[in-house]
C-alpha positions as CSV (number, residue, x, y, z in Angstrom):
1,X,-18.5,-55.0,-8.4
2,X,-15.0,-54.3,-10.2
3,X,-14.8,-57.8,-10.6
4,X,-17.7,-58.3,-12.7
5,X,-17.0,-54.9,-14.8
6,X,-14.0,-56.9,-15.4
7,X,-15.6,-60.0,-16.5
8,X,-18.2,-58.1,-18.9
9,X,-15.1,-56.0,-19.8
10,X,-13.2,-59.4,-21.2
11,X,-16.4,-60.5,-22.4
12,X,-17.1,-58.0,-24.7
13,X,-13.6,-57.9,-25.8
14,X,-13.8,-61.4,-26.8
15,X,-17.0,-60.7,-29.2
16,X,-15.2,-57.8,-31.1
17,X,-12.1,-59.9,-31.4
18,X,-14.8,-62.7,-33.1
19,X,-15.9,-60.2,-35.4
20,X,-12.6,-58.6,-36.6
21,X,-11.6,-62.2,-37.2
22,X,-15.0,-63.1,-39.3
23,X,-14.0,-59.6,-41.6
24,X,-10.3,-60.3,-42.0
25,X,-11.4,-64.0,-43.5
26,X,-13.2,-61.9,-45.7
27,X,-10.1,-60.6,-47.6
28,X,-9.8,-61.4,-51.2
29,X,-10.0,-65.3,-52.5
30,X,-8.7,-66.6,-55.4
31,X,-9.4,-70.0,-54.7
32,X,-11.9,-71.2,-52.4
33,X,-11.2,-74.6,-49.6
34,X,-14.2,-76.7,-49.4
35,X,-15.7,-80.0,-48.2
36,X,-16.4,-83.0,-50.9
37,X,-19.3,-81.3,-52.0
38,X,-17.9,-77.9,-53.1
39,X,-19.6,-76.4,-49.8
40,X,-16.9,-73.3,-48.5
41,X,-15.3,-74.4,-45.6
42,X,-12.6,-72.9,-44.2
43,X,-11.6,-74.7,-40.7
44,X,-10.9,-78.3,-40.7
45,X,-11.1,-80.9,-38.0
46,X,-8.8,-83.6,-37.1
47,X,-10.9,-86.0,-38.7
48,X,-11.4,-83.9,-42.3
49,X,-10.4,-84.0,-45.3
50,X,-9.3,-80.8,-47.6
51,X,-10.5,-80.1,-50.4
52,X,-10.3,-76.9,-52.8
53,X,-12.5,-75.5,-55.9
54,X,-12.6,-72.5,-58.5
55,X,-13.5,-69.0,-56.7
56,X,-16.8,-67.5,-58.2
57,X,-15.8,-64.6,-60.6
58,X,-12.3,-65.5,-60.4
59,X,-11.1,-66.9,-64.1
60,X,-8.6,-70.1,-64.1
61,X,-6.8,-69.9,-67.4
62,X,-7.3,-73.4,-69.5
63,X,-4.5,-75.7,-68.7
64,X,-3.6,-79.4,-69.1
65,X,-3.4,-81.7,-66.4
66,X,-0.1,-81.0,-65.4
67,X,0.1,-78.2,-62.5
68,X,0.2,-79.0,-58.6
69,X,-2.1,-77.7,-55.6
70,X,0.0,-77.3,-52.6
71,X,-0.6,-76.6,-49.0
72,X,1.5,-73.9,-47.8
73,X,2.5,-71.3,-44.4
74,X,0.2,-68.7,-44.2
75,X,2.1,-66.0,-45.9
76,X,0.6,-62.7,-47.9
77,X,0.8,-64.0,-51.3
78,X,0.6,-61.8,-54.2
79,X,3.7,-60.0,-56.5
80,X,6.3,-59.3,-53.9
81,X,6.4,-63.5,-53.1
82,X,7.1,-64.2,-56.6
83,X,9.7,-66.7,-57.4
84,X,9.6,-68.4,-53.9
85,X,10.3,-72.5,-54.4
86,X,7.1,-73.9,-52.4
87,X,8.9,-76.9,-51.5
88,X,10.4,-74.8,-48.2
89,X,7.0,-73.6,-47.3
90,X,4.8,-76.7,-47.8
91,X,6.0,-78.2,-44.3
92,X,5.9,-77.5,-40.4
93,X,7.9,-78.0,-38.1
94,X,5.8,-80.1,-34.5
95,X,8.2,-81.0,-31.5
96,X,11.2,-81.3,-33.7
97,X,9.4,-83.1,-36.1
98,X,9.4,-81.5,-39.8
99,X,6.8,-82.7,-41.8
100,X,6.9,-83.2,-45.3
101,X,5.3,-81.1,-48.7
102,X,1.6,-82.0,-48.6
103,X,0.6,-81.3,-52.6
104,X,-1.4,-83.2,-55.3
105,X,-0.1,-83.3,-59.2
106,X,-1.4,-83.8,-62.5
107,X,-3.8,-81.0,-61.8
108,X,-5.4,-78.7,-64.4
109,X,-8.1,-76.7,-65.8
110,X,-10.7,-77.1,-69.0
111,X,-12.3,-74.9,-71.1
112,X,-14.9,-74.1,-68.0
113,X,-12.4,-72.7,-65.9
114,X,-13.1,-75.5,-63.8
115,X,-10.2,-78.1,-62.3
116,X,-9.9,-81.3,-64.0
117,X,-7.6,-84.0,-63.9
118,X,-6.3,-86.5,-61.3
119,X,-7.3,-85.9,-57.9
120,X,-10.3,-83.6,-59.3
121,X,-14.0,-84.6,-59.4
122,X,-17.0,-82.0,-60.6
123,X,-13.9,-79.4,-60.3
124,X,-13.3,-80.2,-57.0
125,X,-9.9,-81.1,-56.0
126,X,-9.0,-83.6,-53.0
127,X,-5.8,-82.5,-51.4
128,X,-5.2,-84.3,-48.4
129,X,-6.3,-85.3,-44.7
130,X,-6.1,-83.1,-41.7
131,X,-3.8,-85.6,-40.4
132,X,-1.1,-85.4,-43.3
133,X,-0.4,-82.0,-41.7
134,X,1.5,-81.3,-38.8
135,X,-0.9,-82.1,-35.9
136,X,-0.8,-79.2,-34.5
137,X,-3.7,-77.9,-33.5
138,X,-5.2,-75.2,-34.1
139,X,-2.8,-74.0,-37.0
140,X,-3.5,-72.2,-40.2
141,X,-2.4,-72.8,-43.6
142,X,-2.6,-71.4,-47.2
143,X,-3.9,-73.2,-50.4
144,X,-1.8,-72.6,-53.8
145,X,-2.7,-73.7,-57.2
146,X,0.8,-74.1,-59.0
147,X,-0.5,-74.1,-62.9
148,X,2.4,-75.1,-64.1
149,X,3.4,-77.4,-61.5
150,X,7.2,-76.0,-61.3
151,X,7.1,-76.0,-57.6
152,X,7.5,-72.0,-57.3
153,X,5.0,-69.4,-56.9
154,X,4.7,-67.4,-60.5
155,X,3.3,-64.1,-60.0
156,X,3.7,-60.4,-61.3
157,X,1.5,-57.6,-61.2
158,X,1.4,-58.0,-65.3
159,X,0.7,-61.7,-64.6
160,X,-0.3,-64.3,-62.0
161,X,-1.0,-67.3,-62.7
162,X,-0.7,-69.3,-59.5
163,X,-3.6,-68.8,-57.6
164,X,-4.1,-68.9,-53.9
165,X,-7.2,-69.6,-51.5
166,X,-6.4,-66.2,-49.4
167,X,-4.1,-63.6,-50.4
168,X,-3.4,-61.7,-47.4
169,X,-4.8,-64.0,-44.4
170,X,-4.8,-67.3,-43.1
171,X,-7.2,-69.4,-46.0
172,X,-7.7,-72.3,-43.7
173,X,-7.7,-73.3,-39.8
174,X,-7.4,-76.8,-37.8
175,X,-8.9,-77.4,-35.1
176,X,-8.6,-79.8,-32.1
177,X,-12.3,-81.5,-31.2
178,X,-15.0,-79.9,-30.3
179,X,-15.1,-81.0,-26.9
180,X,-11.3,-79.5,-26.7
181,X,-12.7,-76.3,-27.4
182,X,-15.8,-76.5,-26.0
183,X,-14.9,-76.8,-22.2
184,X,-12.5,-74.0,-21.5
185,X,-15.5,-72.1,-23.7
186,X,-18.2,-73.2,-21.4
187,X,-16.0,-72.5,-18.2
188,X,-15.1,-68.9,-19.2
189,X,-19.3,-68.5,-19.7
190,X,-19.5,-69.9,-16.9
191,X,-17.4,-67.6,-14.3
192,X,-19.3,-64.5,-16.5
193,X,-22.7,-65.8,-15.3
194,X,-21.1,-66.8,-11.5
195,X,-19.7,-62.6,-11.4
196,X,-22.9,-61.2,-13.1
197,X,-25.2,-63.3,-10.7
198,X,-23.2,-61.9,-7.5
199,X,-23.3,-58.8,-8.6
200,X,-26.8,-58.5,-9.3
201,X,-27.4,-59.6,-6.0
202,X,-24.7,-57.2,-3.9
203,X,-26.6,-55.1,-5.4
């Protein structure tokens, strides 16, 4: 009987945890990670590519061809992380192994406030594979569009005009394969059902 209050108990804490998640991913874009058609997508598999595009209602100022999108640690971006060189945040370290800045030049912006340039078709930019990254799985990352490509992160409260996928939480996840996750998923259903079927009938 305690046993399966238990279970439910861990359950249920799982759902709200699965909710507060779904809302914090809701904090404020600037950018918005994608798939090769401009669909949002936030978590990545092994197999995926990244890709990033403009945020609805979010204005890119007009530029040439000649900023940089970077993939960077999840930080909170915004004023008080202005200045820092994205070259020592665009790597991880994986079993001693440090991996190297994953970011794509020559990017900019037309008169649509839409990305153009190399690496950019139909304003969608192609950053990288899963696999450039550091393997590690699953692992969370920020997207930052570096308009004038000087390899820091420019931003005042009077003026920001690097732009980041998610200010204040992770903007994009790997994950392993779905079977990875999948099992341990299934299992932990699994022993809920077991305890909730033999406690229904002790009772």
């Amino acid at each position: 009987m305690a046993k399966a209050k238990v279970i439910t108990a861990l359950a249920l804490t799982t759902v709200m945890l699965v909710v507060m998640t779904g809302l914090a991913a809701a904090d404020e874009e600037e950018l918005q990670s994608c798939d090769v058609n401009g669909n949002p997508k936030d978590v990545f598999g092994p197999n995926d590519r990244i890709y990033v595009t403009d945020k609805s209602g979010v204005p890119l100022a007009e530029h040439a061809p000649t900023g940089k999108i970077w993939i960077v640690e999840n930080l909170n971006w915004g004023p008080d992380k202005n200045g820092l060189n994205l070259s020592e945040y665009s790597y991880h370290m994986d079993a001693g192994t440090t991996y190297p800045d994953v970011y794509v030049s020559g990017v900019g912006v037309n008169s649509s406030g839409k990305f153009n340039g190399t690496h950019a078709t139909n304003g969608i930019v192609d950053i990288c594979a899963v696999s450039d990254l550091s393997g590690k799985y699953p692992d969370s990352y920020d997207i930052i569009y570096d308009a004038d490509g000087d390899g820091y992160y420019n931003c005042t409260a009077a003026n920001c005009p690097d732009k980041v996928d998610k200010l204040t939480c992770q903007g994009i996840t790997t994950v392993p394969e779905f079977a990875t996750i999948a099992i341990p998923a299934v299992a932990i259903l699994g022993l809920f059902l077991f305890y909730n079927y033999r406690k229904r009938k002790e009772e």
